[in-house]
C-alpha positions in Angstrom: 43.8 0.8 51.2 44.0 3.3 54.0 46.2 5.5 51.8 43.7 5.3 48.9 40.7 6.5 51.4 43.0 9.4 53.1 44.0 10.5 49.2 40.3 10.6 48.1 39.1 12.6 51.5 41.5 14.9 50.5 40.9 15.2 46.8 37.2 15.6 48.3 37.8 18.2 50.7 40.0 20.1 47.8 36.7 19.9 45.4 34.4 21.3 48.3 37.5 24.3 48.8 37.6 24.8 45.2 33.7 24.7 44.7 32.8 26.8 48.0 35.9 29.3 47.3 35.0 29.8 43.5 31.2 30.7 44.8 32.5 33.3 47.7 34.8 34.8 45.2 32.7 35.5 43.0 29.9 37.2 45.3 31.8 40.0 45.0 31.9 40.4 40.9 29.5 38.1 38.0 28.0 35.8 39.4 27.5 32.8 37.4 28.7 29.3 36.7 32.4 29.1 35.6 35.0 26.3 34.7 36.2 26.3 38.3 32.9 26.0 40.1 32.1 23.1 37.9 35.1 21.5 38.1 35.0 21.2 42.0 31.3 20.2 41.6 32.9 17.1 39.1 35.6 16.4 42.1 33.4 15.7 44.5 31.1 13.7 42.8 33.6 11.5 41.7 35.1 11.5 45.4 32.4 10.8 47.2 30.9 8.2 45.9 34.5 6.4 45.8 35.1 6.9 49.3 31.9 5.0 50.2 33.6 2.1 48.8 36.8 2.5 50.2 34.8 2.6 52.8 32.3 -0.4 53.1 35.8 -2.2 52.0 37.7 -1.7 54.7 34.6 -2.7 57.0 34.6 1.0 58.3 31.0 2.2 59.9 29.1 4.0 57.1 25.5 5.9 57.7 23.4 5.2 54.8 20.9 7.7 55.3 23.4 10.6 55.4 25.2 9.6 52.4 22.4 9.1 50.6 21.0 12.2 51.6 24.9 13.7 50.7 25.1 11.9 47.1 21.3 13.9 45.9 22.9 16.7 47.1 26.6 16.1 45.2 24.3 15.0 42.1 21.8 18.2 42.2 24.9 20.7 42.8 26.6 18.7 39.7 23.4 18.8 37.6 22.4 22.6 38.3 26.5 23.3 37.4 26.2 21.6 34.0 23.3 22.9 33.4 24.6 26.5 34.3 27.3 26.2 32.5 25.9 24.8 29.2 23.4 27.6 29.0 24.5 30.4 27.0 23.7 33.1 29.4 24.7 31.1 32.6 22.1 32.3 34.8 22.4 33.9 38.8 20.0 31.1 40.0 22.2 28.2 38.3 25.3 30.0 40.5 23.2 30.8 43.6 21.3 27.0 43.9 24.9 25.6 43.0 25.8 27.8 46.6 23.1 27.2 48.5 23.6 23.1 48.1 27.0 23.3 48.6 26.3 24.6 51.9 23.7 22.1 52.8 26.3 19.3 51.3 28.4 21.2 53.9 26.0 21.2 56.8 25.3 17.5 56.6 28.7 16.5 56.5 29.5 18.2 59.4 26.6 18.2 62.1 24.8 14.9 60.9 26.2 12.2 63.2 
C-alpha cells in the first residue's frame, strides 16, 4: 500500500509540473487553455482525491480542512480548464484563473500545516 501512495504523490506532483509548466510556458506566447494544461488539471484531480484514501487506509494523519479546502481548488482549476478548453475561442481569463488556482493549490499544499 505504501508503494500505491508514493506512485500516486508522484503521478500528483507530475500533473502539478505539467499543469504549472504548461501555464509558464505559455506566458511567453497565446495564452489559453491547451490539451496539456488540461490534462495535468485531469491528473491531479484524479490523484488527489486517491491519495486521501490511500491515506485514511493506511491510518496516516490527514487534515480535513486543507484537503477540502485543496479538492475546491483541484475541482475549480479542472472546471475553468474544461470549460476553457470547450469554448471555441478559449479565452485569457479561462488560462489566467486556471494559473492563478494552481498557485493557491500550490500555496496550500505547501505552507498550510
Amino acid at each position: 500500500m505504501e508503494t500505491l501512495r508514493l506512485t500516486l504523490l508522484f503521478l500528483h506532483l507530475v500533473g502539478l509540473a505539467v499543469l504549472l509548466g504548461s501555464f509558464l510556458v505559455q506566458l511567453r506566447g497565446e495564452r489559453r487553455i491547451t490539451g496539456v494544461l488540461l490534462t495535468g488539471a485531469i491528473i491531479m484531480a484524479v490523484t488527489g482525491p486517491s491519495l486521501v484514501v490511500v491515506r485514511r487506509t493506511l491510518d496516516l494523519p490527514v487534515l480535513d480542512a486543507k484537503l477540502a479546502t485543496k479538492a475546491a481548488i483541484v475541482a475549480l482549476i479542472a472546471v475553468v480548464a474544461i470549460i476553457g478548453w470547450m469554448l471555441e475561442r478559449r479565452p485569457a481569463w479561462a488560462y489566467y484563473t486556471v494559473g492563478l488556482f494552481t498557485l493557491a493549490n500550490l500555496a496550500v499544499a505547501v505552507f498550510w500545516r
